[in-house]
C-alpha positions as CSV (number, residue, x, y, z in Angstrom):
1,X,10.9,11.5,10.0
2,X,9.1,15.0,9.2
3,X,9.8,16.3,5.7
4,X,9.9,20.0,5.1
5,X,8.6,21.8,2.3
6,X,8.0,25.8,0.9
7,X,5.0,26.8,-0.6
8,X,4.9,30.3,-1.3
9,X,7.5,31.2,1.1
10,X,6.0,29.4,4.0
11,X,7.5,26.3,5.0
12,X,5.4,23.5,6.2
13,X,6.4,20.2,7.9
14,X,4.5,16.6,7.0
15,X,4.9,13.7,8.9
16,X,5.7,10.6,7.0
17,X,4.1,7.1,7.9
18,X,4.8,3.5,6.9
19,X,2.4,1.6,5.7
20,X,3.2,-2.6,5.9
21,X,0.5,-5.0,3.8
22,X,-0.2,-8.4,3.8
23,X,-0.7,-8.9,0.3
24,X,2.2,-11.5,-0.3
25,X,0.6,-13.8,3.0
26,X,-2.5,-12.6,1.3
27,X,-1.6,-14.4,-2.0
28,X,-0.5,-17.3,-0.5
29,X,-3.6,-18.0,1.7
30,X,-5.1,-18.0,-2.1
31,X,-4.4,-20.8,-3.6
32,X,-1.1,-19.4,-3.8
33,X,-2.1,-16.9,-6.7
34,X,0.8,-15.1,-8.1
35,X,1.4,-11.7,-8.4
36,X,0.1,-11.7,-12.2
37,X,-3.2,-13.4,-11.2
38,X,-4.0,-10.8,-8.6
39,X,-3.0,-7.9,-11.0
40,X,-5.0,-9.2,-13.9
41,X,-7.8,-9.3,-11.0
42,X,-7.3,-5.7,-9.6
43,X,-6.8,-4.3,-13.1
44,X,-2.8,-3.0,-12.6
45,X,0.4,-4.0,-13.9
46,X,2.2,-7.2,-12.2
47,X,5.3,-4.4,-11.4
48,X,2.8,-2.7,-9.5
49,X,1.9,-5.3,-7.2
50,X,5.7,-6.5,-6.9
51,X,6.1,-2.2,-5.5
52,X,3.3,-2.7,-3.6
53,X,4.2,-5.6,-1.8
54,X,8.1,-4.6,-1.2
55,X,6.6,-1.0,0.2
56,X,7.7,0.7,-2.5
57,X,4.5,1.9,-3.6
58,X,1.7,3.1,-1.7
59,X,-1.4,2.2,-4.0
60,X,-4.3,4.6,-4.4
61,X,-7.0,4.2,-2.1
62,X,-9.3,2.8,-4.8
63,X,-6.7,0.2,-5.4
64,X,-6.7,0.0,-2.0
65,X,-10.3,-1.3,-1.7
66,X,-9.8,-3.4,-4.7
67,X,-7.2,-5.4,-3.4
68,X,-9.1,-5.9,-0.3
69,X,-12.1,-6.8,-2.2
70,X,-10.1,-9.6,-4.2
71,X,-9.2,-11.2,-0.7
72,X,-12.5,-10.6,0.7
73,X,-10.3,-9.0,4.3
74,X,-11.1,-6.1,5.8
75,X,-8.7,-3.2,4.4
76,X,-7.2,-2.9,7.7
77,X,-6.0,-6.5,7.1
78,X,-4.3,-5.9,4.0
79,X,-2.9,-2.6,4.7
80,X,-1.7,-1.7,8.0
81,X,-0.7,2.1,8.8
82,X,2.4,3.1,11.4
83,X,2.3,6.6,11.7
84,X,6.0,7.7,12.8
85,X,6.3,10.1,16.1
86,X,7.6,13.2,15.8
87,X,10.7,13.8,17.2
């Protein structure tokens, strides 16, 4: 998919992505913490982990760390990018 956009009367094109996460397998690999637990931990709300974890939310990449931090993983094990081709 390739949103379009006009700034100033020129239009540009941006490519979306998908990113997937772990976090729920994550959680559970942890004792099982819930999703309060790990926001208490990472300093959000619990709705933000419950976006976060159904993709709804892409967190920032600070959060990003933090999350990864909590589970001592590699960020590229919490947080996997799919870029999608360009038709």
């Amino acid at each position: 998919m390739v949103l379009k956009y006009t700034i100033t009367g020129k239009e540009f094109e941006m490519a979306t992505s998908t990113i997937q996460n772990n976090i729920r397998k994550l959680r559970f690999e942890a004792d099982e913490m819930t999703q309060q637990e790990l926001a208490d931990r990472a300093r959000v709300s619990r709705q933000t982990i419950v976006a976060i974890e159904k993709g709804n939310y892409s967190p920032s990449l600070e959060l990003a760390f933090r999350l990864a931090h909590i589970f001592n993983t590699p960020l590229d094990q919490v947080f996997i990018y799919e870029p999608e081709d360009k038709a």
